[in-house]
PyMOL Python script that loads the backbone (N, CA, C, O; Angstrom):
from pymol import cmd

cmd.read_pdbstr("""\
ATOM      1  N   UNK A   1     -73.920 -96.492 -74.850  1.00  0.00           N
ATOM      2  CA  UNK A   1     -72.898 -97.297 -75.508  1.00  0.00           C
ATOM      3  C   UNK A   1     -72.115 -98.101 -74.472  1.00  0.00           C
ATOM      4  O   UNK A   1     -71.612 -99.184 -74.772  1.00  0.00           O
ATOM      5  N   UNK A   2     -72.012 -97.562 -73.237  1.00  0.00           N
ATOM      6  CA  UNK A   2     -71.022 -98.236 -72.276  1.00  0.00           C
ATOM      7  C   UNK A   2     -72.275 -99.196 -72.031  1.00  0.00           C
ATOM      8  O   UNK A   2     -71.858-100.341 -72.203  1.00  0.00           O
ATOM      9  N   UNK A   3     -73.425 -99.219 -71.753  1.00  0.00           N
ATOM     10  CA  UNK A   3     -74.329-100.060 -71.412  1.00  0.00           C
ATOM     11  C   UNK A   3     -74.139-101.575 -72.412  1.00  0.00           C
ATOM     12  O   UNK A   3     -73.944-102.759 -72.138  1.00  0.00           O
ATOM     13  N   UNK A   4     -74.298-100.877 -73.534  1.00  0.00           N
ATOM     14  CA  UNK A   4     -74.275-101.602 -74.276  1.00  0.00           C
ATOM     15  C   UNK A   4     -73.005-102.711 -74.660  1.00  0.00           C
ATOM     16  O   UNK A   4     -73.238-103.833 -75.111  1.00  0.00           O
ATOM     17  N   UNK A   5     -71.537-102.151 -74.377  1.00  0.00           N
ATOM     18  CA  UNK A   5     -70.034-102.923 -74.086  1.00  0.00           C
ATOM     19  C   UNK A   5     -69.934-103.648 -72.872  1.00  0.00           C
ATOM     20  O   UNK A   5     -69.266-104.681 -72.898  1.00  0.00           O
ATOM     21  N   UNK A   6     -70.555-103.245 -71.654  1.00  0.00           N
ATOM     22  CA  UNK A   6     -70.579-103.834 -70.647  1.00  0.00           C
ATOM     23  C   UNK A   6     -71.871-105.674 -71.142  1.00  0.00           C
ATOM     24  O   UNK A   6     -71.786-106.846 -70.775  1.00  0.00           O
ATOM     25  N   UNK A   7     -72.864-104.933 -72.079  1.00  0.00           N
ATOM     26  CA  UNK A   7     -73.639-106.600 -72.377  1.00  0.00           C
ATOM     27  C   UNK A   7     -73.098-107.542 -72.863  1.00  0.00           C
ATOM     28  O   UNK A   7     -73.342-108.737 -72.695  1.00  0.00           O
ATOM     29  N   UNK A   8     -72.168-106.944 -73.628  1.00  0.00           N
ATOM     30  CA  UNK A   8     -71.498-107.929 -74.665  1.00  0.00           C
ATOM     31  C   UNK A   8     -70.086-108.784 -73.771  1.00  0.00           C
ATOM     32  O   UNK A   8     -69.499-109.853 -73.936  1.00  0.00           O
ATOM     33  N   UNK A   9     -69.993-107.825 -72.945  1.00  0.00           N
ATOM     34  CA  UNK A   9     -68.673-108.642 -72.023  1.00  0.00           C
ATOM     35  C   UNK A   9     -69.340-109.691 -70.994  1.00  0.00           C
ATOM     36  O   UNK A   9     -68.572-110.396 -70.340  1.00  0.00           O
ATOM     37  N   UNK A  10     -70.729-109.828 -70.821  1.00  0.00           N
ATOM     38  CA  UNK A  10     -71.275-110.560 -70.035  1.00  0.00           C
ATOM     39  C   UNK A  10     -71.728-111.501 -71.113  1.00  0.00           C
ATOM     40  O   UNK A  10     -72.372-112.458 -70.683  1.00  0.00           O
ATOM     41  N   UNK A  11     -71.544-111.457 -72.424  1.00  0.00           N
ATOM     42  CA  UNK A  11     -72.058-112.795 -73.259  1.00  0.00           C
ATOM     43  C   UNK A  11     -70.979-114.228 -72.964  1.00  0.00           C
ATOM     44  O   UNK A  11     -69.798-114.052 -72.663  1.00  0.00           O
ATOM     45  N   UNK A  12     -71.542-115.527 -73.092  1.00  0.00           N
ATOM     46  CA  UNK A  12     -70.980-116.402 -72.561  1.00  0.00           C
ATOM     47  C   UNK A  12     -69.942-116.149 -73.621  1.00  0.00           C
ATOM     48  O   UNK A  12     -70.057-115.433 -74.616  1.00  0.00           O
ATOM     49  N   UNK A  13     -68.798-116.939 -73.193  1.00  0.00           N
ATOM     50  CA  UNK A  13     -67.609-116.563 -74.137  1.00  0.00           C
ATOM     51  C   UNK A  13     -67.789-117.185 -75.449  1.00  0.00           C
ATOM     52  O   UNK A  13     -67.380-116.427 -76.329  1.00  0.00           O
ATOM     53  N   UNK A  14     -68.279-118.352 -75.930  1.00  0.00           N
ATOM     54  CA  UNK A  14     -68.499-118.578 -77.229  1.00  0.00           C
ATOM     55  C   UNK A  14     -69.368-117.573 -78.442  1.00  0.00           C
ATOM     56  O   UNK A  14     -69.040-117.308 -79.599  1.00  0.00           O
ATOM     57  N   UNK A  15     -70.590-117.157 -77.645  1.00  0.00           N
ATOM     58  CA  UNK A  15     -70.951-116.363 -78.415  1.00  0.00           C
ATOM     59  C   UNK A  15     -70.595-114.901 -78.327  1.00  0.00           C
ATOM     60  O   UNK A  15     -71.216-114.192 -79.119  1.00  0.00           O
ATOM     61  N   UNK A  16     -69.502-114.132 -77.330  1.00  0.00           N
ATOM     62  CA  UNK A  16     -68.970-112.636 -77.863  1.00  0.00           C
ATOM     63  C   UNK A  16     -67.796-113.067 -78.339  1.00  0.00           C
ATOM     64  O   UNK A  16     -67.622-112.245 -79.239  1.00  0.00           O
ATOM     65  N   UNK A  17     -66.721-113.893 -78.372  1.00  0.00           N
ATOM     66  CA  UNK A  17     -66.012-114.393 -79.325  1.00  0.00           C
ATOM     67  C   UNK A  17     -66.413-114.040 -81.015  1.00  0.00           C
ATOM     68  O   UNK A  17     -65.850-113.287 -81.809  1.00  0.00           O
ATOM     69  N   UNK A  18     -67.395-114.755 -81.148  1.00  0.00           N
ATOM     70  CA  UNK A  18     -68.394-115.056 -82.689  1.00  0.00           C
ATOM     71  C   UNK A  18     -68.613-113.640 -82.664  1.00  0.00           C
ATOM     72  O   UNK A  18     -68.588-113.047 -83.742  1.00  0.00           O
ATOM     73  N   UNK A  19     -68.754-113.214 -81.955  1.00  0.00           N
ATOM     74  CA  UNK A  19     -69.875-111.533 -82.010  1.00  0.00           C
ATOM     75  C   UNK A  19     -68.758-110.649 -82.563  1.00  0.00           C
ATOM     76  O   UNK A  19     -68.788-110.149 -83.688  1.00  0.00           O
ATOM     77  N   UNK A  20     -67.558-110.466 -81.484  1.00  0.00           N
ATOM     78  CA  UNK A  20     -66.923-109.671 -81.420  1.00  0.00           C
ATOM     79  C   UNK A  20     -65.543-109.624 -82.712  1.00  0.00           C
ATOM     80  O   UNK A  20     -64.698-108.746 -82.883  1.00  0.00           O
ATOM     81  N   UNK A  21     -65.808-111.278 -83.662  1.00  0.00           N
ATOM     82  CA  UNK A  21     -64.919-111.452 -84.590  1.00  0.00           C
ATOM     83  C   UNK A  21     -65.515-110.843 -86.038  1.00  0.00           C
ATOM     84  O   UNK A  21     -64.944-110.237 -86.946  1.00  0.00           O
ATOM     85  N   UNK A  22     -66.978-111.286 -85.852  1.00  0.00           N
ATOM     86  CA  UNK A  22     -67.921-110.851 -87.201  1.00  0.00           C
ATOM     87  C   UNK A  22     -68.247-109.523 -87.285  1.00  0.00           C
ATOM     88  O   UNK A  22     -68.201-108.856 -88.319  1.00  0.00           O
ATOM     89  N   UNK A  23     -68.717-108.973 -85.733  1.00  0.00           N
ATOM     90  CA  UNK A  23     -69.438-106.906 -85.750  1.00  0.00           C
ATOM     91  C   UNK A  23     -68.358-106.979 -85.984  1.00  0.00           C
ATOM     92  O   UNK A  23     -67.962-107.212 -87.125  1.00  0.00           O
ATOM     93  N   UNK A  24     -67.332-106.747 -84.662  1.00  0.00           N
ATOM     94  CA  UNK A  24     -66.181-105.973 -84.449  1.00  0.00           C
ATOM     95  C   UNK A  24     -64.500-105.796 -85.811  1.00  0.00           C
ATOM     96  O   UNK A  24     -63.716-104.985 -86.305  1.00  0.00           O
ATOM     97  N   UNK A  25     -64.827-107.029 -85.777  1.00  0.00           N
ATOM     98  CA  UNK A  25     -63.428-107.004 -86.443  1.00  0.00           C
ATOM     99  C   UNK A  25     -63.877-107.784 -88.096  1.00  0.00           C
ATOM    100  O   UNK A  25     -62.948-108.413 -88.603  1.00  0.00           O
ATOM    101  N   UNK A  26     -64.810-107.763 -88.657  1.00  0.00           N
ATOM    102  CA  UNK A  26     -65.577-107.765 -90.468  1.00  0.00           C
ATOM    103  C   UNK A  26     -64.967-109.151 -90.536  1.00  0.00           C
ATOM    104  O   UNK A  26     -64.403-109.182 -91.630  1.00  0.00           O
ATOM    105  N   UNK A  27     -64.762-110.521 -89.814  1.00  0.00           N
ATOM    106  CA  UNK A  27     -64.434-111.943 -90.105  1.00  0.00           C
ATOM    107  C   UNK A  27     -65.675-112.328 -90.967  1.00  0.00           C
ATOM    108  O   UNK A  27     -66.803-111.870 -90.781  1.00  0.00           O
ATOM    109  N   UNK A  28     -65.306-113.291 -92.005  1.00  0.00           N
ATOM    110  CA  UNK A  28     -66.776-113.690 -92.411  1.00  0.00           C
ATOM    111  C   UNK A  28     -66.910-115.365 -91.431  1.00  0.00           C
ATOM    112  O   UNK A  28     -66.221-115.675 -90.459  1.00  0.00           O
ATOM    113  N   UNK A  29     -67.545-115.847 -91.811  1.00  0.00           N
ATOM    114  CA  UNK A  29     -68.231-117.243 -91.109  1.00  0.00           C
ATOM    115  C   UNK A  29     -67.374-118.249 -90.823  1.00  0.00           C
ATOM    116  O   UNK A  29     -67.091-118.870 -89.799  1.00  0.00           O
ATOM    117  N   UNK A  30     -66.835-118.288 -92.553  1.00  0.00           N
ATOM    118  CA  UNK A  30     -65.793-119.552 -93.297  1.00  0.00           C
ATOM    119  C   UNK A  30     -64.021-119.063 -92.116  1.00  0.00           C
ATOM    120  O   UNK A  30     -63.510-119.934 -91.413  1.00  0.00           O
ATOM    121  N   UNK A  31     -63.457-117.675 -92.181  1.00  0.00           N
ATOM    122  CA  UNK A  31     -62.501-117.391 -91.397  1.00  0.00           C
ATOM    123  C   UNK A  31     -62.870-117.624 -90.065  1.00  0.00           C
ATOM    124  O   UNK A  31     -61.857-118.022 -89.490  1.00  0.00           O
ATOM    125  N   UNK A  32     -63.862-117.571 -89.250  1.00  0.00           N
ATOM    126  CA  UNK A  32     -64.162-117.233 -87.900  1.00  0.00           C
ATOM    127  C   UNK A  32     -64.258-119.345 -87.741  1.00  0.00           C
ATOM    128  O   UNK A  32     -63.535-119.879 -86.901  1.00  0.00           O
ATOM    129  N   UNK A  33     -64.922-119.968 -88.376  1.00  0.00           N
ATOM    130  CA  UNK A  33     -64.411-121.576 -87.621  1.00  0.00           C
ATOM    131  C   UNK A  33     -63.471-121.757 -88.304  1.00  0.00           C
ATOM    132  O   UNK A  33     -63.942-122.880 -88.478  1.00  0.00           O
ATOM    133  N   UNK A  34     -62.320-121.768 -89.050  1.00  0.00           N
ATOM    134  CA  UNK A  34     -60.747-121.910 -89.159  1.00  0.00           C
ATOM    135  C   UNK A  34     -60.295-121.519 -88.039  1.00  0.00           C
ATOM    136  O   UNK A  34     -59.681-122.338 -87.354  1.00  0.00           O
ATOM    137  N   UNK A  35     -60.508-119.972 -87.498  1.00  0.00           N
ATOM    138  CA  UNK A  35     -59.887-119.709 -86.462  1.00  0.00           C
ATOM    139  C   UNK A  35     -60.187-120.598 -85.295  1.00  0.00           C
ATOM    140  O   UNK A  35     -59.289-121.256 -84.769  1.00  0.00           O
ATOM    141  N   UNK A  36     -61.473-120.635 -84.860  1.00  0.00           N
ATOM    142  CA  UNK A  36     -61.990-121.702 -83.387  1.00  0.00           C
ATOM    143  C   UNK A  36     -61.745-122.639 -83.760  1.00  0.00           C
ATOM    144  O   UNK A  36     -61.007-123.270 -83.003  1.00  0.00           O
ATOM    145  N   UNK A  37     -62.067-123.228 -84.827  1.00  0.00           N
ATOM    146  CA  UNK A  37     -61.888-124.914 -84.932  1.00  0.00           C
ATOM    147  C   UNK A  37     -63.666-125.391 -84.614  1.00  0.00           C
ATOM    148  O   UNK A  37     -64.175-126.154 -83.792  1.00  0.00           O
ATOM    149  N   UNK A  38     -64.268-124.471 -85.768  1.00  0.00           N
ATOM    150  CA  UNK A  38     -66.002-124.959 -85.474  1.00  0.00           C
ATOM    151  C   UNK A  38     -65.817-124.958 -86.705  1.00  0.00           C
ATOM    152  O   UNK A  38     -64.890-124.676 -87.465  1.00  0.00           O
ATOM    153  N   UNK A  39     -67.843-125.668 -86.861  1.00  0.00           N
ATOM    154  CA  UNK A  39     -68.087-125.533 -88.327  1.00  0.00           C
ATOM    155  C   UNK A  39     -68.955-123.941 -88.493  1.00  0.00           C
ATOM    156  O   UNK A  39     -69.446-123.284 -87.575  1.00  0.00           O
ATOM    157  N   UNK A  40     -68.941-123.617 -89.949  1.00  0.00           N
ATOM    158  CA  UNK A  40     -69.296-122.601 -90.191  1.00  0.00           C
ATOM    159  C   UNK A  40     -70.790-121.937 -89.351  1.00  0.00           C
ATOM    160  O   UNK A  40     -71.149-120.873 -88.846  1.00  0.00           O
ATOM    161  N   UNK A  41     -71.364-123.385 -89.600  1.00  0.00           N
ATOM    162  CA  UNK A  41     -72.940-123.516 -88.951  1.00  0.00           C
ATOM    163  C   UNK A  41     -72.701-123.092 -87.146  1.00  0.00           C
ATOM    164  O   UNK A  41     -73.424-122.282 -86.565  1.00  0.00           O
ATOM    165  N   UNK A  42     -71.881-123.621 -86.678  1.00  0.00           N
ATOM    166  CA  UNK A  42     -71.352-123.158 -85.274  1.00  0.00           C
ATOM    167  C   UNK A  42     -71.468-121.708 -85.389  1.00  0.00           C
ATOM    168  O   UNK A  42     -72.411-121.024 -84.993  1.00  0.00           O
ATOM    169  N   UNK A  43     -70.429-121.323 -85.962  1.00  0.00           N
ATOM    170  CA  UNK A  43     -70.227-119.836 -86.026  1.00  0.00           C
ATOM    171  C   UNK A  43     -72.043-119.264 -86.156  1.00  0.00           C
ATOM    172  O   UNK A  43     -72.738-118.824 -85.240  1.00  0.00           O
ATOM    173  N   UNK A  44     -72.423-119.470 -87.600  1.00  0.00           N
ATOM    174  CA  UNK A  44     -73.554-118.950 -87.277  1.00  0.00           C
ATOM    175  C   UNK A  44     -74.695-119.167 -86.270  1.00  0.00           C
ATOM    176  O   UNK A  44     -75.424-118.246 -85.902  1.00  0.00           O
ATOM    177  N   UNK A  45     -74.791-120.229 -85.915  1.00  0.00           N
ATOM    178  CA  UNK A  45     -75.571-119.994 -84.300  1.00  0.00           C
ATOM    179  C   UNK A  45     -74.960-119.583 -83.251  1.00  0.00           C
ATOM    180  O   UNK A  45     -75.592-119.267 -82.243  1.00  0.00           O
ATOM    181  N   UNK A  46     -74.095-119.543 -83.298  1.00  0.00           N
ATOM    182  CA  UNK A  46     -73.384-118.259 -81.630  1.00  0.00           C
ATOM    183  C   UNK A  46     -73.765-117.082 -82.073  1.00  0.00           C
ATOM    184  O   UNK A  46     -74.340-116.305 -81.311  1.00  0.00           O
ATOM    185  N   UNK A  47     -73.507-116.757 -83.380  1.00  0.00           N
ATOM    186  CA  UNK A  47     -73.917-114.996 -83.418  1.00  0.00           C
ATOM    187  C   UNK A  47     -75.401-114.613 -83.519  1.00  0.00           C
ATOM    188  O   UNK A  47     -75.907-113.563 -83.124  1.00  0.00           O
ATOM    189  N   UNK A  48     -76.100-115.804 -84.209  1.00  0.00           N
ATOM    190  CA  UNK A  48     -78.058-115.526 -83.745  1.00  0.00           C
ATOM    191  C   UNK A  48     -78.133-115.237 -82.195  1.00  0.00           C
ATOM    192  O   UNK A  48     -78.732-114.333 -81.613  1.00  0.00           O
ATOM    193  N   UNK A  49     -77.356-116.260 -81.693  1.00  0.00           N
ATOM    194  CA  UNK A  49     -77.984-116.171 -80.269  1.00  0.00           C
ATOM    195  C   UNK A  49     -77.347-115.189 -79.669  1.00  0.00           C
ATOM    196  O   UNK A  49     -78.006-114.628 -78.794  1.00  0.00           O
ATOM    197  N   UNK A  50     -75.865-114.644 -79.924  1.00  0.00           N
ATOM    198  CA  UNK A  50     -75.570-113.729 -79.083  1.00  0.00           C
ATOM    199  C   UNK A  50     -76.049-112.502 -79.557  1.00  0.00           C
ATOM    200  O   UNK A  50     -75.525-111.532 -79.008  1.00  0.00           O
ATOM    201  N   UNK A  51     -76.880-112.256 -80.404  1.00  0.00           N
ATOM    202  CA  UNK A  51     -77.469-110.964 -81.062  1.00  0.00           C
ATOM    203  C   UNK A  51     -79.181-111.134 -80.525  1.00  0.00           C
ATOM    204  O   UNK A  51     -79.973-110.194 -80.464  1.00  0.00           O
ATOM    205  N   UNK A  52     -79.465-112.474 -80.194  1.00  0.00           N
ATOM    206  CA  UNK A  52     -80.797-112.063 -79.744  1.00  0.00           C
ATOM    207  C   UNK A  52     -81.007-111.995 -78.235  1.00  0.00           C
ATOM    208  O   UNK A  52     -82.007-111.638 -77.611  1.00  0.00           O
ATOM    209  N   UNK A  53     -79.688-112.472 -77.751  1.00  0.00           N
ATOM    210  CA  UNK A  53     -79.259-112.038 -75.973  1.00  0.00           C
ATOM    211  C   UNK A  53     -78.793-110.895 -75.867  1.00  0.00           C
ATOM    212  O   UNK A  53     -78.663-110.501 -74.708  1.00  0.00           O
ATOM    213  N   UNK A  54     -78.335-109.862 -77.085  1.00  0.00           N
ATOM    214  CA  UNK A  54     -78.292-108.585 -76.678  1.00  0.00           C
ATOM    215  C   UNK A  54     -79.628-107.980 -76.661  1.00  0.00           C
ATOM    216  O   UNK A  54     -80.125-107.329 -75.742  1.00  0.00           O
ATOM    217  N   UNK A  55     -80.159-108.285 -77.827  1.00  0.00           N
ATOM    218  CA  UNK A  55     -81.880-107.983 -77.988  1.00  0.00           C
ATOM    219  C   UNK A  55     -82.137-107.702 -77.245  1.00  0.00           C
ATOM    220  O   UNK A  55     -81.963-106.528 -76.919  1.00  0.00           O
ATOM    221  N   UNK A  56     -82.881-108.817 -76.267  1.00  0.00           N
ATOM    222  CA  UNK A  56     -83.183-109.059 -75.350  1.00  0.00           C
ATOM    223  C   UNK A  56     -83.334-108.271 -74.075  1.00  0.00           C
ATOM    224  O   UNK A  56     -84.282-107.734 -73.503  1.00  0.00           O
ATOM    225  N   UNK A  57     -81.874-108.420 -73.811  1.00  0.00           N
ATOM    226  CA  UNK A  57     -81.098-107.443 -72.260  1.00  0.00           C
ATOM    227  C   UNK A  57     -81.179-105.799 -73.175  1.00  0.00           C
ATOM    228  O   UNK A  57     -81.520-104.910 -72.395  1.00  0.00           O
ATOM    229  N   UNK A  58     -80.973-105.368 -74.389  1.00  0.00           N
ATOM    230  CA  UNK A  58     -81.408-104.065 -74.681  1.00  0.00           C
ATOM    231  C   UNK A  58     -83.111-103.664 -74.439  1.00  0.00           C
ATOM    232  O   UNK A  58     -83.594-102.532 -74.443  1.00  0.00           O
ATOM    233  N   UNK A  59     -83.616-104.590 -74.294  1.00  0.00           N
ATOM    234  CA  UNK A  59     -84.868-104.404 -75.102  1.00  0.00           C
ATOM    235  C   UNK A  59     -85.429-104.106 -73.438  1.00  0.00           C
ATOM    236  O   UNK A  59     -86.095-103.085 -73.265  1.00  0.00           O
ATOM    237  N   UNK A  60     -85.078-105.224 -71.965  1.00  0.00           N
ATOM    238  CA  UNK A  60     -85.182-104.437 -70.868  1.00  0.00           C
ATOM    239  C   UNK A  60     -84.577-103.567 -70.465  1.00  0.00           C
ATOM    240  O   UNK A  60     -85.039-102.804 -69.617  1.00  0.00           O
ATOM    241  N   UNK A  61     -83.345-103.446 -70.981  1.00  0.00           N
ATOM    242  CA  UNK A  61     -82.751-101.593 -70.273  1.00  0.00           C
ATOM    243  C   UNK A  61     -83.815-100.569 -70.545  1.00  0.00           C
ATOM    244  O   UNK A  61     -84.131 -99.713 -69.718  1.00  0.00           O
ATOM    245  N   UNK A  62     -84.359-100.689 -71.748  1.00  0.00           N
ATOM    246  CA  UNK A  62     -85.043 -99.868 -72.159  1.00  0.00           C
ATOM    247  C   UNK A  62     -86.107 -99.567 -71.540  1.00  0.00           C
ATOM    248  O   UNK A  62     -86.647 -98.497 -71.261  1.00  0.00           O
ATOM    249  N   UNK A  63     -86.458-101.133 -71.272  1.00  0.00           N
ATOM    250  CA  UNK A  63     -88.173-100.667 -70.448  1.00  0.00           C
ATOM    251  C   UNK A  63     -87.567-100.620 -68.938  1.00  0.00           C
ATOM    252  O   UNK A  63     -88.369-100.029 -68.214  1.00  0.00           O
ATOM    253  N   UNK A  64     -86.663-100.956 -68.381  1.00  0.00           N
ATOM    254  CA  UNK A  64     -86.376-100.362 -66.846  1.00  0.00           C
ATOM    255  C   UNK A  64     -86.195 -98.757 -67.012  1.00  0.00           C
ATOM    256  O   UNK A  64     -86.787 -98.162 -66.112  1.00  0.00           O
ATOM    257  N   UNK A  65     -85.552 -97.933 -67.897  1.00  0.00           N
ATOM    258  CA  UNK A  65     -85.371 -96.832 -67.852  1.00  0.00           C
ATOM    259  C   UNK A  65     -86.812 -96.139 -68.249  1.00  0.00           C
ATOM    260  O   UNK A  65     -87.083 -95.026 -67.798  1.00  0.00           O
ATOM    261  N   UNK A  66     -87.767 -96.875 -69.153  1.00  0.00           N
ATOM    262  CA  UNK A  66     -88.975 -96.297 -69.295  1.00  0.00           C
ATOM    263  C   UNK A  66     -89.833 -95.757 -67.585  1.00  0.00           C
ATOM    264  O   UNK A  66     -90.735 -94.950 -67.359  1.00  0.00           O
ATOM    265  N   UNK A  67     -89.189 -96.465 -66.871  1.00  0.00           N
ATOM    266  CA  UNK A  67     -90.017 -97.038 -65.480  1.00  0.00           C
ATOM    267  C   UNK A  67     -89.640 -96.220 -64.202  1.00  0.00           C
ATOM    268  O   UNK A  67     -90.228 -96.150 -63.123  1.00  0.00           O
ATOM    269  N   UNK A  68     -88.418 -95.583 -64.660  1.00  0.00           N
ATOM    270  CA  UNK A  68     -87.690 -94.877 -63.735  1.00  0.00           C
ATOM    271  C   UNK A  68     -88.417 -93.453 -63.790  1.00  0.00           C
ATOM    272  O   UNK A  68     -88.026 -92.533 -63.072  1.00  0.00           O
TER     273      UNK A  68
END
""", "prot")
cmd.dss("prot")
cmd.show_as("cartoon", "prot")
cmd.util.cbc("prot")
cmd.orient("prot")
């Protein structure tokens, strides 16, 4: 889990912003660009991408620890 808080603090700031308003704190799309000042469509591509850049970086922790 700390592995996993430490990825999300390395996401560029637009997309753990998006991440951390929608997982973390239940914003829907329409509240989360009122708040930034995006369009909804904004919102939803920061959180694809910052969910498939956690993917991603989870998906090698996994296979570095397979390796160890």
């Amino acid at each position: 889990a700390d592995e996993v808080h430490q990825m999300i603090q390395k996401l560029p700031d637009g997309y753990r912003t998006v991440f951390n308003l929608y997982v973390m704190e239940e914003y829907g799309h329409k509240e989360i660009a009122a708040m930034l000042g995006c369009s909804e469509n904004t919102s939803k591509t920061q959180l694809l991408k910052a969910r498939n850049m956690l993917k991603k970086r989870i998906v090698e922790l996994q296979n570095t620890k397979e390796h160890v």
